[in-house]
C-alpha positions as CSV (number, residue, x, y, z in Angstrom):
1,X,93.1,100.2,112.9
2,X,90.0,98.5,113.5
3,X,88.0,96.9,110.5
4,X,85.0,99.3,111.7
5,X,86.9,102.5,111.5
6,X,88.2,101.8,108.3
7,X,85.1,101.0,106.2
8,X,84.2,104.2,108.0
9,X,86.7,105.6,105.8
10,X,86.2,103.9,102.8
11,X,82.6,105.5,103.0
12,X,84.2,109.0,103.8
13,X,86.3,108.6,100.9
14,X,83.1,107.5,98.3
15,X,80.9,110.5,99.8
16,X,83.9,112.3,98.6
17,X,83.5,112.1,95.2
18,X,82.0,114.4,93.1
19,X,78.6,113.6,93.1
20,X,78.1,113.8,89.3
21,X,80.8,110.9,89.5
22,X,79.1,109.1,92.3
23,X,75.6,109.2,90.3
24,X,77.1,107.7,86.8
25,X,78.6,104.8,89.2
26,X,75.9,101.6,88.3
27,X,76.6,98.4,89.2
28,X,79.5,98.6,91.6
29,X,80.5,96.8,95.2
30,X,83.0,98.7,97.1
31,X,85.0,95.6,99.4
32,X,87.4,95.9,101.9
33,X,90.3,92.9,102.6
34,X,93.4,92.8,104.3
35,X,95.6,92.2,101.9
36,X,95.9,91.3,98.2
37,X,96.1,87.5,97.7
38,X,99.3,85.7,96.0
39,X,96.9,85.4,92.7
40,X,96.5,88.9,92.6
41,X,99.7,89.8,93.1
42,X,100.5,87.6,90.7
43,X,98.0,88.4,87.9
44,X,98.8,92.1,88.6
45,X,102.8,91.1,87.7
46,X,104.0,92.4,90.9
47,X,107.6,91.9,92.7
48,X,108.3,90.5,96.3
49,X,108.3,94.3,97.0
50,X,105.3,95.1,95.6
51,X,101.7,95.5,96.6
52,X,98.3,97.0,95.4
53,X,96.2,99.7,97.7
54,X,93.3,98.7,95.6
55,X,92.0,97.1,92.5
56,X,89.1,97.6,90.1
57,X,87.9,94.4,88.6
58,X,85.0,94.7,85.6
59,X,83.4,95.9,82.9
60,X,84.5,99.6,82.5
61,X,81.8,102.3,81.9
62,X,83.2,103.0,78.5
63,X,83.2,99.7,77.5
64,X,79.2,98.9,78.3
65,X,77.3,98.3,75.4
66,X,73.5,98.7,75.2
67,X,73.5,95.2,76.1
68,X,74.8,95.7,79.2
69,X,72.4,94.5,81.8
70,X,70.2,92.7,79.8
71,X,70.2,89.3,82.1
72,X,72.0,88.8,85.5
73,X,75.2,90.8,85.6
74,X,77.5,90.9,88.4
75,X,78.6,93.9,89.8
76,X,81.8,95.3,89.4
77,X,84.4,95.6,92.4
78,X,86.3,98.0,93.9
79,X,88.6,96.1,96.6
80,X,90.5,98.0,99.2
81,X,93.2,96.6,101.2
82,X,93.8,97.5,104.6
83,X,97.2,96.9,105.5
84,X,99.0,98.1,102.8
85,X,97.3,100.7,102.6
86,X,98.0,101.5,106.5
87,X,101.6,100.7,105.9
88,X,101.5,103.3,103.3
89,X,99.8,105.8,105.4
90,X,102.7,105.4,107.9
91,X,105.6,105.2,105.5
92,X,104.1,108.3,103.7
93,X,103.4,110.5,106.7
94,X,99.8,111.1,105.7
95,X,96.7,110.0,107.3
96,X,95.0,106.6,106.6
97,X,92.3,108.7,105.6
98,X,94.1,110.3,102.7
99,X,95.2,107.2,101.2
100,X,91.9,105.9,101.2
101,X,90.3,108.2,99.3
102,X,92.8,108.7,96.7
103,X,92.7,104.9,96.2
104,X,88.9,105.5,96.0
105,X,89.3,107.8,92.8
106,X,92.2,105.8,91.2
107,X,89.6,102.7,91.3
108,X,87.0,104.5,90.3
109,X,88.9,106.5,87.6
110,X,89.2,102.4,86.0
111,X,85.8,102.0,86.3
112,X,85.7,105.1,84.0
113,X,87.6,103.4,81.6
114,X,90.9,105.2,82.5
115,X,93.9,103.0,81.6
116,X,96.9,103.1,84.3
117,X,99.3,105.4,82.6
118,X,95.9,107.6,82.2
119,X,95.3,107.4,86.1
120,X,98.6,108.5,87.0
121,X,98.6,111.3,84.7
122,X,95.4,112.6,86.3
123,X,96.6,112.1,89.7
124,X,99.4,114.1,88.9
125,X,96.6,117.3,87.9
126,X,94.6,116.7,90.9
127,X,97.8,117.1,93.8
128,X,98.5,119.9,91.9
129,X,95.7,121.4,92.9
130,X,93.3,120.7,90.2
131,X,89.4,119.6,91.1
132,X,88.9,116.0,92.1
133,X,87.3,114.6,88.7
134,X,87.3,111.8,87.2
């Protein structure tokens, strides 16, 4: 797929949050690479077998004093990656577009302050047909 069709879908996917979730989002760049470097994959403890889809990298909303702000602060990043998540499109039998977004909301749910084992829990309510909250 084509760089330009993705990052349509990354901005499908963001426009498909609720928009009370996309309004409380401050302070956050959405980027798209290829693939996770070996520093990530090695800071994130994974095996040869391994990859990520996404990662959120900041200062979650639950942890931002009333400080926060006060000065320069960079944003906080949501990082996609292309390819694996492609290859997990394909391996899965679901569109690209699918996988996208539901790597959107587990980002995002981080950026909430969600934990992992809190993010999986909630992704097992929403594809049970629950609402797609944060």
């Amino acid at each position: 797929m084509q760089r330009e069709d993705f990052e349509k879908l990354v901005e499908k996917g963001y426009e498909g949050l609720p928009a009370w979730v996309r309004e409380k989002i401050k302070n956050v760049a959405i980027l798209i690479e290829d693939e996770p470097s070996e520093a990530e994959r090695w800071a994130q403890g994974l095996k040869r077998n391994e990859t990520l889809l996404g990662l959120y990298k900041g200062i979650p909303l639950s942890e931002r004093g009333e400080s926060y702000g006060v000065g320069m602060v960079l944003p906080d990043t949501v990082t996609l990656y292309q390819r694996p998540i492609e290859q997990t499109a394909e391996e899965d039998g679901i569109s690209v577009e699918q996988v996208v977004a539901e790597t959107i909301w587990h980002e995002f749910a981080h950026h909430f302050g969600m934990d992992e084992h809190e993010v999986r829990e909630r992704e097992v309510t929403r594809s049970h047909g629950q609402s797609g909250e944060v």
